[in-house]
N, C-alpha and C positions, 0 to 999 in steps of 0.2 A: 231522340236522336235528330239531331239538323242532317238534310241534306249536302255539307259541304263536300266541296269540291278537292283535292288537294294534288298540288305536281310536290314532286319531290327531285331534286337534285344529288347525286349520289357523285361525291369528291374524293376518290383515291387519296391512300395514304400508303405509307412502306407497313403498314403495323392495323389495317381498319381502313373505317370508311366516316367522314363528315355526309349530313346534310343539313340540306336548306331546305323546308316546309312553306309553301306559300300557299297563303289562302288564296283561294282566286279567285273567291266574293269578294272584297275586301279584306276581309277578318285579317289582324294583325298576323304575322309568319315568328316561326320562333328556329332555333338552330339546336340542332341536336346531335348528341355524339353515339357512335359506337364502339362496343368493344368485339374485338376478334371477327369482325365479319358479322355483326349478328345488329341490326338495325332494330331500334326500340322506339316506339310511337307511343308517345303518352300527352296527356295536356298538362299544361305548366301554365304559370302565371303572368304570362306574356299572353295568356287566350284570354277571351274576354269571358265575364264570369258566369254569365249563361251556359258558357260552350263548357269552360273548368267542370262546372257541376257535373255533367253527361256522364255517364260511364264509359263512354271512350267517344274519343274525337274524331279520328278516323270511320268515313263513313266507305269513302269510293276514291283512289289513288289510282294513278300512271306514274312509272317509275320509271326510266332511262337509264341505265349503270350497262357497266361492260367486266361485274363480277360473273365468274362462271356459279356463284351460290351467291345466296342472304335468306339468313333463316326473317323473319318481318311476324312480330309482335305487338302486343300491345299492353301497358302495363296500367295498371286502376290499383287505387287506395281506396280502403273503404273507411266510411265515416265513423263507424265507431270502434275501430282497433287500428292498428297499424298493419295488419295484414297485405299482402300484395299480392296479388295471383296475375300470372301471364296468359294472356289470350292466343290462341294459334287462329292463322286459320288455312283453308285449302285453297290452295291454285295453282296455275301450270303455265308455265314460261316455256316461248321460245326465242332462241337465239336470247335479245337482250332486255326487250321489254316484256312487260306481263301487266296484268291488271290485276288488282286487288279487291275482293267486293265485301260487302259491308258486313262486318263484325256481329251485328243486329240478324242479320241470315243466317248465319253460325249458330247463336245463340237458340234461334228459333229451331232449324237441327234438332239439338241437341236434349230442347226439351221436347220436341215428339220423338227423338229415338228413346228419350227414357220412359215417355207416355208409353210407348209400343213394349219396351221391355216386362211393362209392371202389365202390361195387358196380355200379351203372347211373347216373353224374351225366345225363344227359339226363331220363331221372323225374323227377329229384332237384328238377332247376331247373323241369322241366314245372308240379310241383307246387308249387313253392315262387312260380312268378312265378302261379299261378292263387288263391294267397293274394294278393299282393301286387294283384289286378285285381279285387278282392271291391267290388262297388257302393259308394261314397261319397257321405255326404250332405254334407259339411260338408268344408272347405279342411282340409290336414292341412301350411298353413305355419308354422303359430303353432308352436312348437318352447316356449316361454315366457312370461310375463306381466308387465309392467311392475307388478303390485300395484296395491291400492289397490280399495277393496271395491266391486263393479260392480252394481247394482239390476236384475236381470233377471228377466224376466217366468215366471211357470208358464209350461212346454213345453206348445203347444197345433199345432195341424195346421199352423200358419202358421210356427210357431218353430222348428219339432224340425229342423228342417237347421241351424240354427246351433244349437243346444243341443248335438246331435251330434256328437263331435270324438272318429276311430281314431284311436289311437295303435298305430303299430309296435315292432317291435326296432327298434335300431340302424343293424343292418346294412341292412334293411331301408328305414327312412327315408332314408340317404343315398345308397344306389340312387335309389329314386325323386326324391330331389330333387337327385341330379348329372340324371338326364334333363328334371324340372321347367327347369334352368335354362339347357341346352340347348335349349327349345324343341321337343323331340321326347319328347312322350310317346308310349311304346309302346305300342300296339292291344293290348286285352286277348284277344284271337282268334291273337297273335303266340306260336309258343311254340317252345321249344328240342329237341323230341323229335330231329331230324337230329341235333345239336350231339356232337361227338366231347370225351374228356376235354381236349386239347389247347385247342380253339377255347373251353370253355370258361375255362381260365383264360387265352387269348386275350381275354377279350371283358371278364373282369375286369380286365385292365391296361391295356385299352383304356378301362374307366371311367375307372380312376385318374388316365390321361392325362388324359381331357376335361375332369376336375374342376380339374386342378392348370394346365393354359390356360387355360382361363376365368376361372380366377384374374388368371393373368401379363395376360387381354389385354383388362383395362380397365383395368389400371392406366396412370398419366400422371402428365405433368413439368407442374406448376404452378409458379407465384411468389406467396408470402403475406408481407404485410408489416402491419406495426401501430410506431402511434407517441402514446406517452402523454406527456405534460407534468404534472409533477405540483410544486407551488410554482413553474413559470415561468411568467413572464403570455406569450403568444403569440397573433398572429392570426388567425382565419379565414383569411384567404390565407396565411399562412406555414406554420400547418397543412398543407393541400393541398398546397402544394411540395414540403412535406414528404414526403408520401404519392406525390405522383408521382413524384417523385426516387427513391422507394424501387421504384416501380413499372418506372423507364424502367433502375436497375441488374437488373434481374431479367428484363425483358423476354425475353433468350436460351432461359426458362423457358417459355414460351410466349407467343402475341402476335397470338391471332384474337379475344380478347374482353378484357375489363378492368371490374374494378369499384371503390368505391369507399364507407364508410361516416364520418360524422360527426356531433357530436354538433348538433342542433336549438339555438334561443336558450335555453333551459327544459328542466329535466330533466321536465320534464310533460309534454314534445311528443316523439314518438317520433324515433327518430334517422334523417338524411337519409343514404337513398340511392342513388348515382349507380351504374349499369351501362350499358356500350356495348359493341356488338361492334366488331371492327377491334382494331390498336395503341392505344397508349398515348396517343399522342398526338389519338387519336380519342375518346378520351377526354377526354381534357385541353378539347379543344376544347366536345364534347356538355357536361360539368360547368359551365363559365362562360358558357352558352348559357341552360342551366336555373337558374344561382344568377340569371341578371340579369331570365329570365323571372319568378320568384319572388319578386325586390326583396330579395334575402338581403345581411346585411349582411356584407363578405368584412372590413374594419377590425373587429368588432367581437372581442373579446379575451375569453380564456378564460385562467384562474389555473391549472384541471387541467381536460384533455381527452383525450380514449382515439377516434383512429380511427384506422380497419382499412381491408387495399388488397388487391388480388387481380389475378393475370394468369392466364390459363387458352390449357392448348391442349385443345382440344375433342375429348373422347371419346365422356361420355353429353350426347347431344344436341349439335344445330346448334350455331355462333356465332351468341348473338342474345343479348337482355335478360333474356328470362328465363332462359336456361343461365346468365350469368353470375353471377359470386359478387362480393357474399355475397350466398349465400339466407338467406330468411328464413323466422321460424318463422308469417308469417301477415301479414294486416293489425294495424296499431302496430308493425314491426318487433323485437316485444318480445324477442326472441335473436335474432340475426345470425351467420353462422360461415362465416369462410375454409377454404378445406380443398385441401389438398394430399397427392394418394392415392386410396385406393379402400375402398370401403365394400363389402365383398363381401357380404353379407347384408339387405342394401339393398331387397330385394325384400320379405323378410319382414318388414323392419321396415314400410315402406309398407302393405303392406294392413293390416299391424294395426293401425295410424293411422287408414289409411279406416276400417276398423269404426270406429272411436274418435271420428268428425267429420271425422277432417282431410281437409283436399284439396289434390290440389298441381297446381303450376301450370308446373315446370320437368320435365326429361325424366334432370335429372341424378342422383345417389347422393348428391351432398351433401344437400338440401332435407329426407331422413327426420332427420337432426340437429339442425339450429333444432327444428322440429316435434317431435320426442321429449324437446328439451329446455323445450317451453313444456307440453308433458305431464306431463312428471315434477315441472314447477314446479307446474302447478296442483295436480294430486292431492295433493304436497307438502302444501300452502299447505291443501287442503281437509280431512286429516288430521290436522294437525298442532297444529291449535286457533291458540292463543297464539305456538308458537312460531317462531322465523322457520330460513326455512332458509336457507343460506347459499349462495353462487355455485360456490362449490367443490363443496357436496356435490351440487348440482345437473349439475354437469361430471360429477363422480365417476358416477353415477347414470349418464347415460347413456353414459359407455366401457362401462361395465358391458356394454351393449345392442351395443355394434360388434363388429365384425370386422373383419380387415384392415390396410391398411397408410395409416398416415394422418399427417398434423399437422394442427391444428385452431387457431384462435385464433376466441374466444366475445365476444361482444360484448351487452348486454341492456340496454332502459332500466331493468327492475329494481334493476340494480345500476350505478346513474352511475359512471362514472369507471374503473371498474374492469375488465381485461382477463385471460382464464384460455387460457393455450396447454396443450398436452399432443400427447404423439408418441407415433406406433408405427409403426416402420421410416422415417417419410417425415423428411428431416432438417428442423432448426428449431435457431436461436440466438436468444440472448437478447446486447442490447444495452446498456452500465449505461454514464450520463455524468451525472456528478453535477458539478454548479456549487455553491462556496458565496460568497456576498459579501461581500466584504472591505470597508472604508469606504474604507482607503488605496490597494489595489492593484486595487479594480473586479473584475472575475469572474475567479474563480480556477479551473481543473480540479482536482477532487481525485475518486480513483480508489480507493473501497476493496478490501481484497482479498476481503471478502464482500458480496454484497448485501444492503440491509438495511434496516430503516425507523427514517432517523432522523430525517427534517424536513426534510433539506435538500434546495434547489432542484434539483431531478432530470429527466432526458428518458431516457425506457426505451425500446425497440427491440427489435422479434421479425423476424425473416426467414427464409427459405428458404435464404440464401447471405449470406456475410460481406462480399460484394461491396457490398450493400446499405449495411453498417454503418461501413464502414473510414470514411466521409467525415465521419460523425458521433462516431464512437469508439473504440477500440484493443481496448476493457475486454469481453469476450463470455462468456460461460459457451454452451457447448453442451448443449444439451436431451439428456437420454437418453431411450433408450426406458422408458416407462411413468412419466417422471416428470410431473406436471403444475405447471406457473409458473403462482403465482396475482399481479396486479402490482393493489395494490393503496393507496390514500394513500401513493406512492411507495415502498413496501415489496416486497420479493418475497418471495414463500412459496413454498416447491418441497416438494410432499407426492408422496411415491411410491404410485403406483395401482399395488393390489393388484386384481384380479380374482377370484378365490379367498375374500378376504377378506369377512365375511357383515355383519351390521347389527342392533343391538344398541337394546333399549329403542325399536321402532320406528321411528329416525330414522340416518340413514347414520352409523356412524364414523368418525372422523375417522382417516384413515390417516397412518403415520410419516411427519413432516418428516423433510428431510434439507439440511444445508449443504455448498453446492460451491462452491470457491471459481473467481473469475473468470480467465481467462488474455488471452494478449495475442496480438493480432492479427500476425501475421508480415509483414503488405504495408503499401503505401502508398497513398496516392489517384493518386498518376501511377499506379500498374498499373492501375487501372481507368476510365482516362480517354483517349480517342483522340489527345488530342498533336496534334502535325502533319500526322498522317494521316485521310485522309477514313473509312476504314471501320477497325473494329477486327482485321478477317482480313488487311488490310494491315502493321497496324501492328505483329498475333503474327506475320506472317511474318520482317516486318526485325527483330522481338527475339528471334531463336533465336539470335544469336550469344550475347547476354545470358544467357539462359535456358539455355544449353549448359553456359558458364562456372560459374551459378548451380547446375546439378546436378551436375557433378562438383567444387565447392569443399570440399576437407576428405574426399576420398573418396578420389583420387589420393597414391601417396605417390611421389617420384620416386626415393626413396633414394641412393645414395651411394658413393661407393668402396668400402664395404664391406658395403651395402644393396643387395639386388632392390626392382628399380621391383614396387610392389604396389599393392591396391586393398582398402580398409576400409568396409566395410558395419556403422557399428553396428548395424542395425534385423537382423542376419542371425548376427552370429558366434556368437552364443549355438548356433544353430540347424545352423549349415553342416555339422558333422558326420554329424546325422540326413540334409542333404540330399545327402552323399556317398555315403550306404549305401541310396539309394532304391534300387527298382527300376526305376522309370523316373521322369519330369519331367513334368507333362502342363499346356500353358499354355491358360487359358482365358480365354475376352475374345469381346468382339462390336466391328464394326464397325474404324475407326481402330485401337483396342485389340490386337483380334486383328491383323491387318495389321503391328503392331509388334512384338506376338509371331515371328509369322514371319519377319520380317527377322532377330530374335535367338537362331534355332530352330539354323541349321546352326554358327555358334560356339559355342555351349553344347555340344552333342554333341562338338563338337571338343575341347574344352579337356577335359570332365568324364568323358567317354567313358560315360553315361546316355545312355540313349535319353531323346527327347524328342517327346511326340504335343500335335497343335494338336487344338485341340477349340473348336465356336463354342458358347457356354453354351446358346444354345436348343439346339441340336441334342443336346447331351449331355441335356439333360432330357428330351428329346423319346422318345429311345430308349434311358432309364436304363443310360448307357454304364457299363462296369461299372471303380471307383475303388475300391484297397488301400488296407490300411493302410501297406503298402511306399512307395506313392507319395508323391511332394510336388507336391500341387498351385497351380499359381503365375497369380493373379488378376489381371487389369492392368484398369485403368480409371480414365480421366482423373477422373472427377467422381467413384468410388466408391460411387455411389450408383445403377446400371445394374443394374435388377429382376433380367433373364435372367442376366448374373453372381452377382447375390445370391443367388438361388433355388439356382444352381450350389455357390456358399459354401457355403450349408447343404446342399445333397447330400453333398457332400465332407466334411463334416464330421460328418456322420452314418457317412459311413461308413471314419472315422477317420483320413481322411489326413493329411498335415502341409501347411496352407494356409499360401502367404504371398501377400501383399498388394504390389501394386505400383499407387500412387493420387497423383493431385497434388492431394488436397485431406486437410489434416489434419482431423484427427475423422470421417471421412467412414467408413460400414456398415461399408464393407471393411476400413478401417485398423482399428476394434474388433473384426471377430469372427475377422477373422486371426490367426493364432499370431503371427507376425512380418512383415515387410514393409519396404519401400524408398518413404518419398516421395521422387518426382521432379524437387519446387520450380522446376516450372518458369513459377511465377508465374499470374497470375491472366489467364484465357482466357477471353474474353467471347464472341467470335466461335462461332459455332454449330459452324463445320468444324475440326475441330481440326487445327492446325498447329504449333506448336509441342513441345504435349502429346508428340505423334509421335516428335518429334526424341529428348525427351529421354528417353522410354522406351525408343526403343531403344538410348540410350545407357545407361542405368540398368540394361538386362537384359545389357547387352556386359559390364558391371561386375559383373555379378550371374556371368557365364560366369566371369570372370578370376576370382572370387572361389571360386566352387566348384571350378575346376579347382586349386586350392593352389599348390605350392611344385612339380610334380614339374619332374624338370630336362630331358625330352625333349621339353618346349614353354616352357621358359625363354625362350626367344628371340623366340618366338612371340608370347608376352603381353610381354612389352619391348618388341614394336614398336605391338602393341594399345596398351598404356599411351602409349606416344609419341608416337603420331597422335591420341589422346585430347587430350591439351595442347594440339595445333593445332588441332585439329578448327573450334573456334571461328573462327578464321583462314581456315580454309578456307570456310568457309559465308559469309561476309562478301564474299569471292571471287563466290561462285557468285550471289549478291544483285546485283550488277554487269549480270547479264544482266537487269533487269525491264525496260528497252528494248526490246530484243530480244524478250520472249517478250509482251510487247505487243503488237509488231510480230505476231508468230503469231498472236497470237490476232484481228486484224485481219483474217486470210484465213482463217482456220477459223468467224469467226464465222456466219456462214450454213448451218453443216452441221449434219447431222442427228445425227452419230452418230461416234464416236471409236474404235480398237480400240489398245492398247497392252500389247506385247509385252515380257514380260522373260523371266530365268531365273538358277536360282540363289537369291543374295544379291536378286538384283534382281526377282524374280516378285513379292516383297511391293510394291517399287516402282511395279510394274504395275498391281497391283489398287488399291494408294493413290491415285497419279493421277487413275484413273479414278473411282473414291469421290470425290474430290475436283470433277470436271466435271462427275458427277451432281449432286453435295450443291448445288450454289450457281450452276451455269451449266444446271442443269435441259438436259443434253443426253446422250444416252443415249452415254455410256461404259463399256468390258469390259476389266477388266485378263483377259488372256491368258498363261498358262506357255508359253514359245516351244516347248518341247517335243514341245505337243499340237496343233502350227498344223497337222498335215496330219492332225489325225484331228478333221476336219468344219471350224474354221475359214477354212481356206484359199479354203474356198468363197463368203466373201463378199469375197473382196480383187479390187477392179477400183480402175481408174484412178480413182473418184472417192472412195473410201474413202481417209481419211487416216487414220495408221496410225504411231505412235509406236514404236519399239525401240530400247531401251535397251541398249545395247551395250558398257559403260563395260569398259577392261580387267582382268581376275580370269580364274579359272579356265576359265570360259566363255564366251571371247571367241571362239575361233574357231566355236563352236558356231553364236553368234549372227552372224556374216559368215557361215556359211550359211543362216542363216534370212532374212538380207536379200539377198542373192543368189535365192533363191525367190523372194522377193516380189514384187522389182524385175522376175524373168523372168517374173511375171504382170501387172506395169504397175502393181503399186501405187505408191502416192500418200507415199513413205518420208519421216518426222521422226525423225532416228538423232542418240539422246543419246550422245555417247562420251566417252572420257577425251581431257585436254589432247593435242594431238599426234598422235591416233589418225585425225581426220578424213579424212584421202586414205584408208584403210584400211579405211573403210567406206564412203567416196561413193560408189565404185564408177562412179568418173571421170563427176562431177553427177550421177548419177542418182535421188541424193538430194535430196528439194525445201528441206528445212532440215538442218543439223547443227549442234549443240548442243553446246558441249565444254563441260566440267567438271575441276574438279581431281582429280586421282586420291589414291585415301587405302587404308587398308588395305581389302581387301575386304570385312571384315563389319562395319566405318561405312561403305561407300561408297553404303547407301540413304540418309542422315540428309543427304549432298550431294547425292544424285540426286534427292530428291522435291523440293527448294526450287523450282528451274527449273516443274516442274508445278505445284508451288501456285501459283506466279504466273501459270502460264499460266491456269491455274484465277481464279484472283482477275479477271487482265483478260479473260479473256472475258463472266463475268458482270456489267460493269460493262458493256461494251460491248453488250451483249445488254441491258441495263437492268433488271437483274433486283436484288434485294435483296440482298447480299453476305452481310450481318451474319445474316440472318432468312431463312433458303430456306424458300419453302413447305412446309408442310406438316409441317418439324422443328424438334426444341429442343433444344439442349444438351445436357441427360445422355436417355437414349431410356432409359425405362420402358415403352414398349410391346413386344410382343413382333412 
């Protein structure tokens, strides 16, 4: 380490801070950028090459600046990988300068606190947490500074707590603010002298837990929509239809609150906007309550118009008006923003705002982004003299400031007309239908294959799901992560947000465009329309014969006199031989997912002879279950977009395994961060309970079994009748659909109970637990799928005559097992519903003793759950109709579950 010397010069900007580094031995000075407030000292090749080599160049600095924060780091490469590690260090500022001391002190620290650990850790941390409880005058959230030069007073008796602002290490700050955001600061009188080496690095992976839940468990399933016109003349009413329609396909996303934004008569009047709690259609109703209150003219016609729509399931904060979105950034609604996601940093950004003026009026994590973005506009606007800043660099500006997993769509009178989305993790499409006018042939569809701005008459669409868009367009690009769609005079710009990337000459850079061309929509508007059926959970259950057919077409091969019947996985052959040589299988899934996993656990082991472990993704995160590079781990999820599996994704992924994807929705997390994968196609499921999804995944993993077991010839025979029953299978379920009289009728006499127990085993234990999932999710009646196995260790003890009591008993392997476990039953007077195969009935009544039996067509044993759950979804579907409950919308859930 040299001794040098260094000043630094800290140069406001509207968006960060320049400096100038001077040596003040001589040594050449080099200029450096920042991003976000957050100043980065490294050497660079402007140092001379003595200095380059050192592991950092910064020894001893004086800094002058008039930010009220700057976090000051130091960034090193190492020579033999491309690794980077950022150095912290401690010090404590008042009012505006501070001193920095040598990085080489730090270091030294740090190896005798670790000397001290491996010799007495209880010291170690005695001492280390009696730093960390040192008196504080001043909040230590600000981590950064939005920029932008702040007029603050001489430090006098009344200011010096806010003048005041410690800075820790690293390690140190995110200690104390995983317990900050916990809610449990630790008592500075609390100390670890008891604590053994063990319990301490117990209590360290106990941090890293709480930090990494707290994440998972504010996240949530929103629906965002937006709908621009740009050269079509359109209504005030036909707008808002528009906007509901977009609102009432999305609803499955959630549906305790709703809101709604549009543009005023005048771009001089700030833009109107409606929020209500309840459904959509409580909305609908409060919206043309308040236009007729207001004398608003709904005829009056707009050439180009930009509004935004919101459906929310309520996390931060109650269902009410002001939870609902869009929030805004103030009175004039002068920025507006939908948001779908979680703002994890949300705290800090808030108080920094209150210092700032702001105030807020909602309890949610969106409301700090309007507000940070009428922040960054003004200071902008104040900085910047003449020049204007643009909508874009104002987006860019505040991703910079997020964290988390989000879609966003911006709305501002600033900039009329004009809408800016951007993602990270939460999905979002974009929708392109362009009209041009013929004279002879009246409006024509023309579809290019890029979006693009060229005048002609255009309607653009942003959503959360394609469901939204199919009824308006075919044509959709999907958002990636980090790109930002700016939809502007009918034009789209897609610039890719760098975070990393610094700002240059004062005003934001413009970051790299990029061109993606648009694809096409796979469905129709019948999939997402009820048909002749009352609820749409009716109407997935009668289309799994459809949807069966639709996921094994072109996958099936039947072959031929001189062909084996086989099974072809494009999404997989690439891949199949790394998943032969695993060491074991490990499926992961939550909910319906997993349940479908397990039905497809014990044929896979059979065919492939790999062990195979069910894992539910919270649980594997929860107690860092430990995943090879040997393994293949296989992801299933109707919607793809289910946090505690995605969180799972990247564990596995980190730690090398071979991930595949099993998803029925194309473009969806999982289908991109997969090595490889299987969609399901089993069409578009509006219905909150999945049903169909079910059917076809465990057909897609049976396929998935025949596929990795190959060619050998000592279960030839085996997979020849799998494949055979495949063909019918459809057949068969259209069969089992014949019973919705019937399980009407049931559910006619079960409607008044409390409580359901339902017995399987085998193939059929996933059976059990479905079921019962099922009479939870939508008939809100406490149901237990049961392994028949475990009925006399503790179950047994709630079976009396009034508990009714479902067993599945359909014939396979374990059929005789399960005629004794209903033989038990019945000698304690339960209350017996015994599902069995055609034919079997006298075999289990147990001469009437049975109050219903259920027959079913029999198929091979490892489809024969994809037959046996139908019968329960409908009992499922009619109890909750008879009970009067919501079928489509069960309390309390949405579609894809992002919470944890």
């Amino acid at each position: 380490m040299f001794g040098i010397r260094l000043r630094v010069l800290i140069i406001h900007s509207p968006h960060g801070c320049f400096c100038d580094i001077f040596f003040v031995n001589g040594l050449p000075g080099s200029r450096f950028q920042t991003t976000g407030g957050s100043l980065v000292i490294s050497s660079t090749k402007d140092a001379p090459k003595q200095v380059r080599n050192r592991r950092c160049v910064a020894v001893e600095m004086d800094i002058t600046c008039t930010q009220n924060v700057l976090r000051i780091s130091s960034t090193r490469k190492r020579k033999r990988n491309t690794l980077h590690r950022k150095l912290s260090w401690n010090f404590t500022t008042q009012c505006d300068s501070f001193s920095l001391k040598s990085s080489k002190r730090n270091r030294d620290q740090r190896r005798q606190w670790k000397k001290k650990m491996n010799e007495n850790p209880s010291e170690a941390l005695q001492n280390k947490e009696s730093r960390l409880h040192k008196p504080e005058t001043a909040s230590t959230d600000l981590v950064r500074s939005f920029g932008g030069r702040q007029d603050r007073p001489a430090p006098d008796e009344s200011s010096a707590d806010k003048s005041l602002i410690i800075y820790r290490s690293s390690e140190e700050y995110e200690e104390e603010e995983e317990e900050r955001v916990k809610g449990q600061k630790r008592s500075p009188s609390l100390t670890t002298s008891s604590l053994s080496a063990g319990e301490v690095e117990a209590r360290k992976r106990e941090r890293r837990r709480r930090t990494r839940q707290t994440t998972r468990e504010k996240e949530r399933m929103c629906g965002i929509f937006a709908y621009l016109n740009c050269n079509v003349e359109r209504e005030r009413s036909n707008i808002l239809q528009v906007l509901f329609n977009g609102l009432r396909r999305l609803e499955y996303r959630g549906y305790d609150s709703a809101g709604i934004s549009i543009d005023s008569s005048s771009v001089s009047l700030p833009p109107l906007v409606f929020r209500k709690e309840g459904n959509i259609e409580s909305l609908v109703k409060s919206v043309y309550q308040e236009v007729d209150a207001a004398d608003l003219n709904l005829e009056e016609s707009f050439l180009t118009h930009a509004g935004i729509a919101h459906t929310r399931w309520a996390t931060h904060g109650e269902p009410a008006p002001r939870n609902s979105h869009p929030q805004s950034s103030g009175a004039g609604n002068e920025f507006l923003v939908v948001h779908n996601g979680v703002i994890t940093n949300y705290e800090v950004l808030k108080q920094t705002l209150i210092r700032h003026g702001f105030s807020f009026e909602s309890d949610t994590d969106t409301e700090v982004i309007p507000k940070l973005a009428k922040y960054v506009f003004d200071k902008s606007n104040e900085d910047s003299g003449d020049m204007t800043v643009t909508f874009s660099q104002v987006v860019l500006e505040v991703m910079r400031h997020l964290e988390g997993a989000y879609a966003l769509i911006f709305k501002s009178r600033h900039y009329p007309n004009e809408l800016i989305a951007c993602k990270r993790g939460s999905p979002l499409l974009l929708g392109v239908k362009e009209l041009r006018e013929d004279s002879s042939k009246g409006s024509l569809f023309h579809d290019d294959k890029y979006p693009s701005q060229n005048g002609n008459p255009r309607e653009l669409f942003l959503s959360s799901d394609a469901n939204a868009l199919v009824e308006h367009t075919r044509k959709v690009l999907v958002i990636e992560d980090g790109e930002v769609v700016h939809l502007k005079d009918g034009g789209v710009s897609i610039l890719k947000f760098d975070g990393d990337k610094g700002k240059r000459g004062g005003l934001l850079s413009r970051p790299a465009s990029v061109q993606r061309a648009l694809s096409v929509l796979e469905m129709e508007v019948e999939q997402i329309n009820k048909g002749n059926y009352e609820h749409y959970m009716q109407k997935e259950i009668h289309e799994q014969p459809e949807s069966l057919t639709t996921t094994m077409r072109g996958r099936l091969i039947r072959g031929g006199t001189c062909k084996a019947k086989t099974v072809l996985l494009g999404g997989l052959k690439d891949h199949l031989k790394t998943i032969r040589r695993s060491r074991r299988i490990v499926f992961i899934g939550c909910g319906t997912s997993y349940n479908a996993a397990l039905a497809a656990r014990a044929i896979l082991e059979e065919l492939s002879g790999i062990p195979v472990t069910m894992e539910i993704a919270s649980d594997l995160l929860d107690r860092q279950g430990p995943i090879y590079r040997e393994d293949t781990a296989v992801f299933v999820s109707q919607s793809g977009e289910t946090a505690d599996t995605l969180y799972a994704l990247e564990y596995a992924l980190q730690n090398g395994a071979l991930c595949v994807g099993i998803t029925n929705t194309v473009g969806s997390a999982i289908a991109r961060k997969t090595h490889c994968g299987v969609h399901i196609n089993a069409g578009a499921e509006i219905g909150v309970a999945s049903t169909k999804a079910y059917t076809s995944q465990i057909v897609v993993m049976a396929m998935l079994a025949l596929a990795i077991g190959g060619d050998a010839i000592s279960n030839q025979a085996r997979r020849e009748a799998i494949i055979d029953c495949l063909f019918d299978l459809p057949n068969k379920v259209r069969e089992v659909l014949k019973l919705d009289q019937e399980m009407k009728d049931l559910a006619k006499l079960l409607i008044a109970e409390q409580s359901l127990l339902m017995f399987g085993r085998g193939y059929n234990y996933a059976t059990a637990l479905e079921g019962s999932l099922k009479v939870k999710e939508v008939a809100l009646m406490h149901s237990e799928g049961i392994l028949a196995g475990e009925m006399k260790h503790g179950p047994l003890a709630l079976v009396d005559e009034n508990l009714p009591i479902v067993v599945i008993a359909t014939h396979d392997a374990c059929f005789s097992k399960q005629q004794s476990v209903i033989q038990q039953l019945h000698a304690r007077k339960g209350r017996l519903i015994v599902m069995c195969s055609r034919g079997d009935a006298a075999a289990v009544s147990l001469g009437g003793a049975c109050s219903r039996v259920i027959e079913v067509p029999q198929v091979e044993d490892c489809l024969q759950p994809v037959v046996n759950i139908v019968p329960l979804q409908l009992l499922a579907y009619h109890l909750t109709v008879l009970r009067g409950y919501n079928v489509d919308q069960p309390r309390n859930l949405a579609k894809s579950v992002t919470t944890e």
